[in-house]
DRENLUM-70723 format. One record per residue (C-alpha): residue in one letter; residue number from 1; x negated, y negated, z. Coordinates in steps of 0.02 Angstrom, whole numbers, plus 50000, padded with zeros to 5 digits. Example, Ala and Ser with C-alpha at 12.3 -4.5 7.8 and 13.67 -1.06 7.14 Angstrom:
<node><rest>A</rest><nr>1</nr><X>49385</X><Y>50225</Y><Z>50390</Z></node>
<node><rest>S</rest><nr>2</nr><X>49316</X><Y>50053</Y><Z>50357</Z></node>
END
This chain:
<node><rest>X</rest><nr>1</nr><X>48382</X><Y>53507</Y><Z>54844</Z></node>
<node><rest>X</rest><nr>2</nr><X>48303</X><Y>53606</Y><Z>55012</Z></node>
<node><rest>X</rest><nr>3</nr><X>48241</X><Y>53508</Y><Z>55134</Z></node>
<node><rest>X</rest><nr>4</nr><X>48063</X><Y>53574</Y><Z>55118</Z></node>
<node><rest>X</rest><nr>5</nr><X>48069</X><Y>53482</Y><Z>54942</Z></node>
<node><rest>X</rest><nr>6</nr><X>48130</X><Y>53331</Y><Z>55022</Z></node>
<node><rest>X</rest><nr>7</nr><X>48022</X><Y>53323</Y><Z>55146</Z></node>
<node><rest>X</rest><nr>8</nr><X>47886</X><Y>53346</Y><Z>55038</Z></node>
<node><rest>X</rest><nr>9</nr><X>47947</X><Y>53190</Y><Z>54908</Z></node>
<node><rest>X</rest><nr>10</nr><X>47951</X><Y>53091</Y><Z>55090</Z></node>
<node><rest>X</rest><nr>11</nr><X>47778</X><Y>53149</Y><Z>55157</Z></node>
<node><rest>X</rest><nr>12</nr><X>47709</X><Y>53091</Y><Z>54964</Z></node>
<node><rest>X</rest><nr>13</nr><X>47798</X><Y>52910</Y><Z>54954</Z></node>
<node><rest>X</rest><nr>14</nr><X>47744</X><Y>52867</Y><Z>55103</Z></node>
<node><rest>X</rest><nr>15</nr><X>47567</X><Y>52929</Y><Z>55086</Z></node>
<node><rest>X</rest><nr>16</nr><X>47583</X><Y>52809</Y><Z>54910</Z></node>
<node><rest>X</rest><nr>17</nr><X>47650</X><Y>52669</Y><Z>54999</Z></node>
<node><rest>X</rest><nr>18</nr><X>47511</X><Y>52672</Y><Z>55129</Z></node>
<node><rest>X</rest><nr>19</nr><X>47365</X><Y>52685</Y><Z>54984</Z></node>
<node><rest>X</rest><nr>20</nr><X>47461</X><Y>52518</Y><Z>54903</Z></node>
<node><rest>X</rest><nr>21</nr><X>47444</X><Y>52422</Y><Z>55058</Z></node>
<node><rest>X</rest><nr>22</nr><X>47646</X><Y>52417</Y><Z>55092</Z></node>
<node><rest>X</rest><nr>23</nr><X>47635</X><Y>52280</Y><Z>54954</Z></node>
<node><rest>X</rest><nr>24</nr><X>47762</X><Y>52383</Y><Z>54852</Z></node>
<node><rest>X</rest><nr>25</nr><X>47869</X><Y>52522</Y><Z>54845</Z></node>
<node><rest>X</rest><nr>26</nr><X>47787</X><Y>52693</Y><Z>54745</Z></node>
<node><rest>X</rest><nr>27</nr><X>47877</X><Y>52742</Y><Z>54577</Z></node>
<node><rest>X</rest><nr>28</nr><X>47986</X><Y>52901</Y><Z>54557</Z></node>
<node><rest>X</rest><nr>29</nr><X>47852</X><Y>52972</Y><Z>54431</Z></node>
<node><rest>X</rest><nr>30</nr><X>47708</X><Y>52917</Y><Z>54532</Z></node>
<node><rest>X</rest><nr>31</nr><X>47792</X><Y>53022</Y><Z>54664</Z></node>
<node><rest>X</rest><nr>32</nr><X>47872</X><Y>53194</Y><Z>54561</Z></node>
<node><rest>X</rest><nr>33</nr><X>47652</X><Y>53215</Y><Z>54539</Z></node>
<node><rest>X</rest><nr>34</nr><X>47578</X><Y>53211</Y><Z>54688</Z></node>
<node><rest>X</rest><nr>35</nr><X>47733</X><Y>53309</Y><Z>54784</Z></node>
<node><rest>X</rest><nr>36</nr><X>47739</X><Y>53433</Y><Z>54619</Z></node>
<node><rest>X</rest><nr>37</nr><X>47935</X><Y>53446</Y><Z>54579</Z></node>
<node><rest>X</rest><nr>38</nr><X>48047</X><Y>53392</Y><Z>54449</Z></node>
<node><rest>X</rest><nr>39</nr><X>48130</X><Y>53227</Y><Z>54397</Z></node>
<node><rest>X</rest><nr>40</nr><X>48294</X><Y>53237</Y><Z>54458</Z></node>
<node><rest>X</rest><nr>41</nr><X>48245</X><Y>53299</Y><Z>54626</Z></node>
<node><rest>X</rest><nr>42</nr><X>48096</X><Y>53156</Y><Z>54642</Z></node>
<node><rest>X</rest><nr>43</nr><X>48232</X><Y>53018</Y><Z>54598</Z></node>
<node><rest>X</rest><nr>44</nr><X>48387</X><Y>53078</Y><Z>54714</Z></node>
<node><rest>X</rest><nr>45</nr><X>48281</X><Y>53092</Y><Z>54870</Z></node>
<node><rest>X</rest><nr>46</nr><X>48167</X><Y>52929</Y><Z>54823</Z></node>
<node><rest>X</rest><nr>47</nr><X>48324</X><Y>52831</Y><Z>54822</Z></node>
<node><rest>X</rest><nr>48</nr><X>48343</X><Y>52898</Y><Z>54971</Z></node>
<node><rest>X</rest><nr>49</nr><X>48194</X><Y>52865</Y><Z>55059</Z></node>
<node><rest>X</rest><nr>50</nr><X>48195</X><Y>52671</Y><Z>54979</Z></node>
<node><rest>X</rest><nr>51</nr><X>48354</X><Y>52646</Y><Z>55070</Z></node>
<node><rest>X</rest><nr>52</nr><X>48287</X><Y>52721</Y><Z>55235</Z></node>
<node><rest>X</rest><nr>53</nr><X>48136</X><Y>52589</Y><Z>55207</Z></node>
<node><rest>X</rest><nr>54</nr><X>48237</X><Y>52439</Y><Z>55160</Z></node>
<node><rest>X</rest><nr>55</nr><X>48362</X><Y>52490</Y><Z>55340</Z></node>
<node><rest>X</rest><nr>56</nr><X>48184</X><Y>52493</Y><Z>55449</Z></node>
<node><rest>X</rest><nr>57</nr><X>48124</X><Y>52315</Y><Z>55373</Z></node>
<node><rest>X</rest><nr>58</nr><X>48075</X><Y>52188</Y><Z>55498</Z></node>
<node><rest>X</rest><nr>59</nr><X>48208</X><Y>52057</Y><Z>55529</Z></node>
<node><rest>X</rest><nr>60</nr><X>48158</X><Y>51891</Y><Z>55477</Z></node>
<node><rest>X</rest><nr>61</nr><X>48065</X><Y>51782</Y><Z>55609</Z></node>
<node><rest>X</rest><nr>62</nr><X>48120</X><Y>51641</Y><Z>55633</Z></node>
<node><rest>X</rest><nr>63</nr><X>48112</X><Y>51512</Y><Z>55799</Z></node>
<node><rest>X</rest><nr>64</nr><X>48227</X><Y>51398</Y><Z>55828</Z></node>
<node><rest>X</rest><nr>65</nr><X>48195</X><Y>51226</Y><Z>55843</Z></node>
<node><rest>X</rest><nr>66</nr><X>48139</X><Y>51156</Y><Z>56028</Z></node>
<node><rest>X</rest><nr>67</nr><X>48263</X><Y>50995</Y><Z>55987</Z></node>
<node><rest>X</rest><nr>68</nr><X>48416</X><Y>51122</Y><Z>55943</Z></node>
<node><rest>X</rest><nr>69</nr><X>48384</X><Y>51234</Y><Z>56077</Z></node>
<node><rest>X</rest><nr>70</nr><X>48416</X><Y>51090</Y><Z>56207</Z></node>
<node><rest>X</rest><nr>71</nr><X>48559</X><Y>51014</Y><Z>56124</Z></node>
<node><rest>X</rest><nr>72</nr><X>48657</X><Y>51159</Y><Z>56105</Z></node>
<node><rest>X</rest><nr>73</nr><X>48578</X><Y>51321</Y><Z>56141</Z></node>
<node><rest>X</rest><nr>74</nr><X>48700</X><Y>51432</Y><Z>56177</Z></node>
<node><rest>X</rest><nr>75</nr><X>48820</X><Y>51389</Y><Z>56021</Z></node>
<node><rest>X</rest><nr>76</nr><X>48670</X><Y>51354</Y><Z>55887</Z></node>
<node><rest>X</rest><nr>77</nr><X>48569</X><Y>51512</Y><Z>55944</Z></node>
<node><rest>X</rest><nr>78</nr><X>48749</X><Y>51613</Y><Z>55914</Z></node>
<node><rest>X</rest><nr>79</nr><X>48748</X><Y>51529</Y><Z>55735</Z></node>
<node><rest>X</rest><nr>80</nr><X>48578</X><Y>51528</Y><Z>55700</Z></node>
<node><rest>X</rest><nr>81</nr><X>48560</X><Y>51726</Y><Z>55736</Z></node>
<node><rest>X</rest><nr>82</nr><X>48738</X><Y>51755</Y><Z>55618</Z></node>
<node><rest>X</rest><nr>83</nr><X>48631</X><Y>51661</Y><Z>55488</Z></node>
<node><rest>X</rest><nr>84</nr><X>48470</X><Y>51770</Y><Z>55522</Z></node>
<node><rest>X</rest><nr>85</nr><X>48597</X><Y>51946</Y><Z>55495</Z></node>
<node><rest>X</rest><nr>86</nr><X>48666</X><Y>51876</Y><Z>55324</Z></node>
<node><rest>X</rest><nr>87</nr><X>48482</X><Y>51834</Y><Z>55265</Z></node>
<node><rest>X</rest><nr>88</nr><X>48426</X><Y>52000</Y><Z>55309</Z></node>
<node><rest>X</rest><nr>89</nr><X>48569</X><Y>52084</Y><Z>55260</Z></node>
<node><rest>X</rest><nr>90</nr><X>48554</X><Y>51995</Y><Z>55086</Z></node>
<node><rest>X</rest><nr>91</nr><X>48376</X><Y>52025</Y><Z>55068</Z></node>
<node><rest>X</rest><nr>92</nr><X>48429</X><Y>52232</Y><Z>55096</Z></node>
<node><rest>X</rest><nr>93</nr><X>48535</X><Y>52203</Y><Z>54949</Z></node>
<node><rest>X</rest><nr>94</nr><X>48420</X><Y>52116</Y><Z>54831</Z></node>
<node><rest>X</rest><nr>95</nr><X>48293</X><Y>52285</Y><Z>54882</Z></node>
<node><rest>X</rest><nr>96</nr><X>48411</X><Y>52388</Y><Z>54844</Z></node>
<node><rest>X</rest><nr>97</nr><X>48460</X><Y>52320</Y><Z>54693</Z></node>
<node><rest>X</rest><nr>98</nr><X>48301</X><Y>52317</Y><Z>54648</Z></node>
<node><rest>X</rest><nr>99</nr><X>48238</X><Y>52482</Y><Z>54670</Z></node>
<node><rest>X</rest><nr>100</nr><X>48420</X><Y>52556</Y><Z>54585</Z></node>
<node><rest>X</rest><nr>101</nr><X>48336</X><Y>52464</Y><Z>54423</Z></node>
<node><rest>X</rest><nr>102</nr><X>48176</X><Y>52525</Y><Z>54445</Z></node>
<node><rest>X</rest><nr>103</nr><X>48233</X><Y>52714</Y><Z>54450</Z></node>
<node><rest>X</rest><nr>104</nr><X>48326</X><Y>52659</Y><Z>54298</Z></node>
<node><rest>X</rest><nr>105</nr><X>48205</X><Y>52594</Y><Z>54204</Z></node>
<node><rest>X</rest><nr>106</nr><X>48098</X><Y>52747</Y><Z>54243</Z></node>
<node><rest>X</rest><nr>107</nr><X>48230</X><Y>52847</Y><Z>54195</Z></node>
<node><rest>X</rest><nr>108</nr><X>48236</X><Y>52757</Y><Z>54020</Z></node>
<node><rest>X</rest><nr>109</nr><X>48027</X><Y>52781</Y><Z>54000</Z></node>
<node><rest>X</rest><nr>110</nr><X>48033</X><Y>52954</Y><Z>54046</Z></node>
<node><rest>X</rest><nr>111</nr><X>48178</X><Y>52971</Y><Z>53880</Z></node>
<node><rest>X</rest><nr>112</nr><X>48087</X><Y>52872</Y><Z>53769</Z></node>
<node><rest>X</rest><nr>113</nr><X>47921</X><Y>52981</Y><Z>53810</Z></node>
<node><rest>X</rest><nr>114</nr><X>48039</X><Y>53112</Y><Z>53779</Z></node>
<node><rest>X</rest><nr>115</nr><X>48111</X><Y>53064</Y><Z>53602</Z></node>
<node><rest>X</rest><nr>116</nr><X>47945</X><Y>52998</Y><Z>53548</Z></node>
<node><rest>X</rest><nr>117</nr><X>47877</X><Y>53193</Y><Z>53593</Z></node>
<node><rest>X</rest><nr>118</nr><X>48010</X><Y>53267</Y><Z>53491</Z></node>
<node><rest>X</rest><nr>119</nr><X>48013</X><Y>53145</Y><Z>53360</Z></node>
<node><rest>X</rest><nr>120</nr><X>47819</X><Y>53169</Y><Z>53331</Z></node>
<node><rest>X</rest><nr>121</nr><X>47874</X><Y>53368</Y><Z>53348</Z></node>
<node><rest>X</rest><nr>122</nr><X>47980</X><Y>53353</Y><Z>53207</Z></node>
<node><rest>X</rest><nr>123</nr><X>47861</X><Y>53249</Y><Z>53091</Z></node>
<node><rest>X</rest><nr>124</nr><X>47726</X><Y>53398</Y><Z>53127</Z></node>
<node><rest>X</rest><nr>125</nr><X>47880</X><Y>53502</Y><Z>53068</Z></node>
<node><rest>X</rest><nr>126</nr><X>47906</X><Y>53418</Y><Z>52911</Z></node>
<node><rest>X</rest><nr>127</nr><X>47738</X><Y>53394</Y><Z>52868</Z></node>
<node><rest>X</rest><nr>128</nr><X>47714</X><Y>53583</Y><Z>52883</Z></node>
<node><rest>X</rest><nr>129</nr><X>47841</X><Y>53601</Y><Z>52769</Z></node>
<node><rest>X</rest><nr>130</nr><X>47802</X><Y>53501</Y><Z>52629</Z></node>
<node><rest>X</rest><nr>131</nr><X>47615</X><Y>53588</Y><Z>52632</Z></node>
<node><rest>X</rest><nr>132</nr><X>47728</X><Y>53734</Y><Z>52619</Z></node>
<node><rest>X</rest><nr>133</nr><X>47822</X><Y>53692</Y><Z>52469</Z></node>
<node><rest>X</rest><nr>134</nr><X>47662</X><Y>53598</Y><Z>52378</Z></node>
<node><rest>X</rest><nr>135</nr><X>47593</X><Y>53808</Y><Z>52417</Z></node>
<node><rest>X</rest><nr>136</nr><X>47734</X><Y>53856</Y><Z>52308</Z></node>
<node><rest>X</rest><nr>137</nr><X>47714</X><Y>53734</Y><Z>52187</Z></node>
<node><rest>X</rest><nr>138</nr><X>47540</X><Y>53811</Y><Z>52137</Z></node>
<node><rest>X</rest><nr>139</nr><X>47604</X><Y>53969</Y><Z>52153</Z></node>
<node><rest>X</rest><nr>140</nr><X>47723</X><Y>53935</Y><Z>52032</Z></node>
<node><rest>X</rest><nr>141</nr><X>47601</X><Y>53855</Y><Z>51925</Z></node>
<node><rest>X</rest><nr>142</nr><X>47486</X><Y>54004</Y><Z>51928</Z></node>
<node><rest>X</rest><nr>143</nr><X>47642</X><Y>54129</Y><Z>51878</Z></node>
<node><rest>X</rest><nr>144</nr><X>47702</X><Y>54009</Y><Z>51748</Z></node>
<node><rest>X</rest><nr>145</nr><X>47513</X><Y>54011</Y><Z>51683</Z></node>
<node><rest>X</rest><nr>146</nr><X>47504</X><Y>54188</Y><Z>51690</Z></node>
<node><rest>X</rest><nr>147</nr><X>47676</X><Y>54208</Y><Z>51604</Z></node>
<node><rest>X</rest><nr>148</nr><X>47618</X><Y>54091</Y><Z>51489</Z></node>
<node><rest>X</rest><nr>149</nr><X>47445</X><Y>54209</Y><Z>51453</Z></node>
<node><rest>X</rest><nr>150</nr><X>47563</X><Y>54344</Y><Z>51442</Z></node>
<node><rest>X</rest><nr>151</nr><X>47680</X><Y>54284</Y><Z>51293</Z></node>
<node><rest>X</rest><nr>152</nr><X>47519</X><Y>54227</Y><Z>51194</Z></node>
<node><rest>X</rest><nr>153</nr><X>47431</X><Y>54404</Y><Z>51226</Z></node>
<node><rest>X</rest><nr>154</nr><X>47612</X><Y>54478</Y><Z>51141</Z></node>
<node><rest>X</rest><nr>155</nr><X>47614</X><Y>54361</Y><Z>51006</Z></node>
<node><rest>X</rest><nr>156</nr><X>47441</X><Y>54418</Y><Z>50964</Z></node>
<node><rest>X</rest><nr>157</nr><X>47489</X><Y>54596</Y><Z>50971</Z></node>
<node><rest>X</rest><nr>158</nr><X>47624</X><Y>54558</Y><Z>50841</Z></node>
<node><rest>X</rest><nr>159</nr><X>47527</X><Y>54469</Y><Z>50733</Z></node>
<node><rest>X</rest><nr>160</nr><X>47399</X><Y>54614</Y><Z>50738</Z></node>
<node><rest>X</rest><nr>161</nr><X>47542</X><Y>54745</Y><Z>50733</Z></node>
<node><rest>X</rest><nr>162</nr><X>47613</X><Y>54646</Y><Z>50589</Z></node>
<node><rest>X</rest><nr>163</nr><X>47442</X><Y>54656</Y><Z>50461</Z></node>
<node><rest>X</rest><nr>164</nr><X>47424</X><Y>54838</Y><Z>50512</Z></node>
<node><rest>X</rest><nr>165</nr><X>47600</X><Y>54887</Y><Z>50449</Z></node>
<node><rest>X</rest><nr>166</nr><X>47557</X><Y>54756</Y><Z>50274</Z></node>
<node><rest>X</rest><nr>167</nr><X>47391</X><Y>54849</Y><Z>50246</Z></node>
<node><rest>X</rest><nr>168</nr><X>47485</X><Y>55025</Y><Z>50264</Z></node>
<node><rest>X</rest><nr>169</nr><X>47627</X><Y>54979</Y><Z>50139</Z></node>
<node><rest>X</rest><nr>170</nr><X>47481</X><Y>54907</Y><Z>50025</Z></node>
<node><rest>X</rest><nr>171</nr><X>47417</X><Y>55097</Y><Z>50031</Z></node>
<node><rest>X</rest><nr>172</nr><X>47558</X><Y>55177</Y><Z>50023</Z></node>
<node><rest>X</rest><nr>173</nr><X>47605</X><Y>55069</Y><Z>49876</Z></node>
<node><rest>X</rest><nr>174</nr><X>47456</X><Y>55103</Y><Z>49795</Z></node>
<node><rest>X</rest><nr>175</nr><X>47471</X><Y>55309</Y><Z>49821</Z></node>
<node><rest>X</rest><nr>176</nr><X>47668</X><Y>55300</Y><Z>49759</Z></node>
<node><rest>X</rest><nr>177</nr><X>47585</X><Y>55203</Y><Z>49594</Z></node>
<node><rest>X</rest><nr>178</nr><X>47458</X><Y>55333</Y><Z>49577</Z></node>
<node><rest>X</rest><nr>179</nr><X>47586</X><Y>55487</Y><Z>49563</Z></node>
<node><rest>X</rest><nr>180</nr><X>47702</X><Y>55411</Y><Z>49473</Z></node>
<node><rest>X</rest><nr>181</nr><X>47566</X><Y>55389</Y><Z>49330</Z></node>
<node><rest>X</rest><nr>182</nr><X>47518</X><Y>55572</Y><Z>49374</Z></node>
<node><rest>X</rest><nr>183</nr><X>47699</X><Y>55613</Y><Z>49362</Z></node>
<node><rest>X</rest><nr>184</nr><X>47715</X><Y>55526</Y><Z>49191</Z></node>
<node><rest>X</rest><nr>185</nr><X>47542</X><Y>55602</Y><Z>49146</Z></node>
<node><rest>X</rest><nr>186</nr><X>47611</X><Y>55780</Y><Z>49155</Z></node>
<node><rest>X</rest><nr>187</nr><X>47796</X><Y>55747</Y><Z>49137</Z></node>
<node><rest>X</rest><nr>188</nr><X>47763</X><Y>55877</Y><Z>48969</Z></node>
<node><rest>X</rest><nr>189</nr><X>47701</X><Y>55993</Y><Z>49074</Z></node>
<node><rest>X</rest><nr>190</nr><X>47788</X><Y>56153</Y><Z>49167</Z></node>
<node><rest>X</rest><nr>191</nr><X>47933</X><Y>56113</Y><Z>49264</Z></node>
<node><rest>X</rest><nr>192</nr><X>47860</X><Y>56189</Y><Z>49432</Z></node>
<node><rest>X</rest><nr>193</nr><X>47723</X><Y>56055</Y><Z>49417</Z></node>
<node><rest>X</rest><nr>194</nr><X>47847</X><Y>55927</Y><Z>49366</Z></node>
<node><rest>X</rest><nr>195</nr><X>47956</X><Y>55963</Y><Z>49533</Z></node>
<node><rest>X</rest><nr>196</nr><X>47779</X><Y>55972</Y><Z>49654</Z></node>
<node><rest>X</rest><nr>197</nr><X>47756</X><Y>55787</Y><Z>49591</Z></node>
<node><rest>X</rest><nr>198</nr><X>47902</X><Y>55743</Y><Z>49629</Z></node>
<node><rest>X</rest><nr>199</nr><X>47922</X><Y>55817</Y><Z>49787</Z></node>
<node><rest>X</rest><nr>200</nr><X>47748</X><Y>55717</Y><Z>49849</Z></node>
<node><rest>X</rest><nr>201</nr><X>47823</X><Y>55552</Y><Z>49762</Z></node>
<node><rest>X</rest><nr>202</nr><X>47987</X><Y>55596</Y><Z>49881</Z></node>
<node><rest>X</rest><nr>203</nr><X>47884</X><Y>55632</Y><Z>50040</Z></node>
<node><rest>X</rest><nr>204</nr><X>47782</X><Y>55450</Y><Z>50007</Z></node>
<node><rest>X</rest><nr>205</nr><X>47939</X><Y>55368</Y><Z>49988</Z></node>
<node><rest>X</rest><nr>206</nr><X>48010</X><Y>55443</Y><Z>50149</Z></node>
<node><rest>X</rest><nr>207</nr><X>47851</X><Y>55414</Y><Z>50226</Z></node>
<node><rest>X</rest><nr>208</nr><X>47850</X><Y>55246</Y><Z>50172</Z></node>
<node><rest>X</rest><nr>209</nr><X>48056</X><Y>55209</Y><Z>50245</Z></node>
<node><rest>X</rest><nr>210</nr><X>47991</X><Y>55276</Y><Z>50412</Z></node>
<node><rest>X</rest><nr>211</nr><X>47836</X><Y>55151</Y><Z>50405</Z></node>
<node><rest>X</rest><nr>212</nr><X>47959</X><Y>54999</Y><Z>50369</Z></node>
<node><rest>X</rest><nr>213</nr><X>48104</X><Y>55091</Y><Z>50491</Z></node>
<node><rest>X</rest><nr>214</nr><X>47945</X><Y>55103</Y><Z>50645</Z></node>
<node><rest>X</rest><nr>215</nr><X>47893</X><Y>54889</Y><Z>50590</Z></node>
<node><rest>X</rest><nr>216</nr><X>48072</X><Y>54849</Y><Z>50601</Z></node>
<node><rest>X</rest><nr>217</nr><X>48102</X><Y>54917</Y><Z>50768</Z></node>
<node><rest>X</rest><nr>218</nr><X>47929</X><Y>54863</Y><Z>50834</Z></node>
<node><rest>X</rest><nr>219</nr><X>47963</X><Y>54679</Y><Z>50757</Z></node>
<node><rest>X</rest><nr>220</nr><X>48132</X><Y>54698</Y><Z>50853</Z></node>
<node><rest>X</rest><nr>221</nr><X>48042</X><Y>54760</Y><Z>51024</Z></node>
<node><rest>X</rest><nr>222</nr><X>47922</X><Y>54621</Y><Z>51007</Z></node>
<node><rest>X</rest><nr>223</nr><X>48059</X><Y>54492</Y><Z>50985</Z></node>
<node><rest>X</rest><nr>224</nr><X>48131</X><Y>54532</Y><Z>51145</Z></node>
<node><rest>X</rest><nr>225</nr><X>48005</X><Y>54543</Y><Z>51264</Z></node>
<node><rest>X</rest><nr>226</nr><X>47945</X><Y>54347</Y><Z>51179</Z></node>
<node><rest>X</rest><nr>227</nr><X>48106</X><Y>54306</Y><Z>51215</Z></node>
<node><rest>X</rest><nr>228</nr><X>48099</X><Y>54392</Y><Z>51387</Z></node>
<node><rest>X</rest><nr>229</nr><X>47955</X><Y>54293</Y><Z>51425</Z></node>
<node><rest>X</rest><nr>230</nr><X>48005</X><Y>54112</Y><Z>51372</Z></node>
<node><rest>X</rest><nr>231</nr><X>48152</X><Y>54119</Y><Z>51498</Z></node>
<node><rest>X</rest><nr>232</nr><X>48035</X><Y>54192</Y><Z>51639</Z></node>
<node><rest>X</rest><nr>233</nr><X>47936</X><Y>54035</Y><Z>51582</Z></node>
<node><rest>X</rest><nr>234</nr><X>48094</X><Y>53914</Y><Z>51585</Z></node>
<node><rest>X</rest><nr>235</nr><X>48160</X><Y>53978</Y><Z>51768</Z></node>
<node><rest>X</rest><nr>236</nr><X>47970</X><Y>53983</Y><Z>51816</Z></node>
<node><rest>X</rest><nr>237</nr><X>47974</X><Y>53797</Y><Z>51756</Z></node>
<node><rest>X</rest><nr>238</nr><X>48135</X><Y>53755</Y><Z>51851</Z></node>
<node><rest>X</rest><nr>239</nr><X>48062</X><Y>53830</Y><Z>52025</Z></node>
<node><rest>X</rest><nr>240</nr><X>47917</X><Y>53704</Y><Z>52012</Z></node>
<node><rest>X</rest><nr>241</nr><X>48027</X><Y>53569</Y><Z>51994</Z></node>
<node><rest>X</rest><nr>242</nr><X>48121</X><Y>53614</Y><Z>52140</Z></node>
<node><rest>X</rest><nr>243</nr><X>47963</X><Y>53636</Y><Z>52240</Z></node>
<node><rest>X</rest><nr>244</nr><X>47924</X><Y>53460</Y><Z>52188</Z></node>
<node><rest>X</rest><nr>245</nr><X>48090</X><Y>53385</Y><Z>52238</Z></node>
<node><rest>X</rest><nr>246</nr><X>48075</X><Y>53451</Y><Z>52398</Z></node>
<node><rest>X</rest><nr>247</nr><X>47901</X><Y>53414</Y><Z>52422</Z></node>
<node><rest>X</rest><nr>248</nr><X>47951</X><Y>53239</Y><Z>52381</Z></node>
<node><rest>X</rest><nr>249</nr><X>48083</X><Y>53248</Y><Z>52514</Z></node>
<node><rest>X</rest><nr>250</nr><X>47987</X><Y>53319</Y><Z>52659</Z></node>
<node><rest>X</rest><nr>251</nr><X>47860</X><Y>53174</Y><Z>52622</Z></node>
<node><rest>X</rest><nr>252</nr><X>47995</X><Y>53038</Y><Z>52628</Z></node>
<node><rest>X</rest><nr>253</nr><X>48062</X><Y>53108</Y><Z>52783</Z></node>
<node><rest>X</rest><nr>254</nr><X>47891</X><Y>53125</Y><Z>52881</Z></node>
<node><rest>X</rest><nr>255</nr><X>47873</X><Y>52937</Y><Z>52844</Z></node>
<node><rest>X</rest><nr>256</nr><X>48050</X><Y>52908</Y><Z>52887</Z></node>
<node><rest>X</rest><nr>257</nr><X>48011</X><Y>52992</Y><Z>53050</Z></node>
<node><rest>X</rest><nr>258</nr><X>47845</X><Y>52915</Y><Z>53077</Z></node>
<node><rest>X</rest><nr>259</nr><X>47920</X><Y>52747</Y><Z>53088</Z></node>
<node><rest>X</rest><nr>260</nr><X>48034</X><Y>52796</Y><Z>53189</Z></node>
<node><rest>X</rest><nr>261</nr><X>47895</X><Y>52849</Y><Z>53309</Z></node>
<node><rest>X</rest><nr>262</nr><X>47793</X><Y>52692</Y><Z>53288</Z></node>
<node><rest>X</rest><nr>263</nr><X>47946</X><Y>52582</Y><Z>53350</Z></node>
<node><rest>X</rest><nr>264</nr><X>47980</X><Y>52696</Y><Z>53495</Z></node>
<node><rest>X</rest><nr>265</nr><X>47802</X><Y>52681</Y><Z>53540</Z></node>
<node><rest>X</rest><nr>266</nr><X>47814</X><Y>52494</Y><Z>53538</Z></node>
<node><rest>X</rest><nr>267</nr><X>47981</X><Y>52493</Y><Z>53645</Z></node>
<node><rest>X</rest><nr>268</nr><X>47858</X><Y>52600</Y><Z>53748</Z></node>
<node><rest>X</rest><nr>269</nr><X>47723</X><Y>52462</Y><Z>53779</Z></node>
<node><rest>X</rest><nr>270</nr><X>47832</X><Y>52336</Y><Z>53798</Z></node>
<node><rest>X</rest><nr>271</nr><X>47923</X><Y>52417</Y><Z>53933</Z></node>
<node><rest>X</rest><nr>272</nr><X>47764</X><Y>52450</Y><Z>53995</Z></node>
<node><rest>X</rest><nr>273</nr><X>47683</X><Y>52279</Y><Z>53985</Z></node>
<node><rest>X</rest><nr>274</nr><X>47836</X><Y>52210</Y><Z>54088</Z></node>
<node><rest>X</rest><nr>275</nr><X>47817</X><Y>52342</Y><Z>54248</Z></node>
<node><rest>X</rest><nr>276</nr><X>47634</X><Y>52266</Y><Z>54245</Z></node>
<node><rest>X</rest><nr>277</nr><X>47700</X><Y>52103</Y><Z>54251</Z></node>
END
């Protein structure tokens, strides 16, 4: 500590003890404000300048009694001023004592302000971050509705894909019945007509394979991506469950930590409440 900071936490505690009418010593805090430095600094040098007041108190007055003072004045004044040092010197140790506690118990208010800052820090903390995970958990509801749009819009798709492919093999059917009566129809007939119906009835067939061969595969396509969907649904499902949880937790602790605060605080007043006293 430089001696321009001392000087200063001197020049402020006595200023303060002036103001209070010499009634009572200033406290450390009262002190670190008006001379503007830190803790640690306010507390060495005011134990300092407490036991540079308690060294300059008056001595206790006290005359001695006319009676004694002509019985025996030499010897009782001798004893009488031995018992005047002790008093004083015990009263300088009941000061000191007493202003060692009262940096102390400053000390001990100036933690619990401290922990009851940080614990109120940390329930800000925790209540940020359950808003942040009930945020997620409407995200996730919102994607698992979407995905949940998503595999009915498919299904409908499939259902539509499915009646187009029915009505087409209805035709088709229908056209492959036709020729083969045509075919039967002119099965007397020349041979070159013979083989032109039954190269059509061939290319309806084959036509008709690669309709059922294109529903298969588009049956098989649409399978997947339902199935693709569902477990996007089920993981989407697990995340909001998760986001729950935690939501639940980061509640629980902010109420953990707010009683926590709330019996700091009372230590607080207490403390408080018995300085006034």
């Amino acid at each position: 500590m430089s001696k321009e900071v001392r000087n200063r936490i001197f020049a402020a505690a006595d200023d303060l003890y002036e103001q209070g009418g010499r009634e009572g010593f200033p406290t450390v805090d009262a002190v670190r404000k008006a001379a503007r430095v830190n803790m640690n600094d306010a507390s060495a040098a005011m134990k300092e300048w407490r036991r540079a007041q308690i060294s300059q108190a008056s001595p206790l007055a006290v005359q001695v009694p006319e009676l004694v003072m002509q019985a025996a004045q030499s010897f009782v004044g001798s004893l009488w001023a031995q018992a005047q040092e002790l008093a004083n010197e015990s009263q300088a140790v009941e000061l000191e004592q007493a202003a060692s506690r009262l940096t102390e118990l400053e000390k001990s208010e100036a933690t619990a302000k401290a922990d009851v800052a940080d614990l109120r820090g940390k329930v800000a903390e925790v209540g940020e971050r359950a808003a942040t995970s009930e945020a997620r958990a409407s995200e996730l509801r919102a994607e698992l509705n979407h995905a949940h749009a998503d595999v009915e819009k498919l299904r409908a798709e499939r259902d539509k894909a499915l009646e187009a492919v029915k009505v087409a093999q209805a035709e088709h059917r229908a056209e492959i019945k036709e020729m083969r009566s045509e075919f039967d129809a002119v099965r007397a007939t020349s041979a070159k007509e013979r083989d032109r119906l039954s190269d059509a009835l061939s290319k309806a067939e084959a036509q008709l394979q690669y309709e059922r061969d294109q529903f298969a595969e588009q049956r098989k396509q649409t399978a997947q991506e339902v199935a693709r969907q569902a477990d996007r649904y089920i993981k989407l499902q697990a995340d909001l469950d998760a986001s729950r949880k935690d939501a639940r937790a980061s509640s629980e602790e902010a109420a953990r930590l707010r009683g926590r605060v709330e019996v700091l605080e009372q230590v607080l007043n207490t403390q408080e409440h018995k300085k006034l006293r």
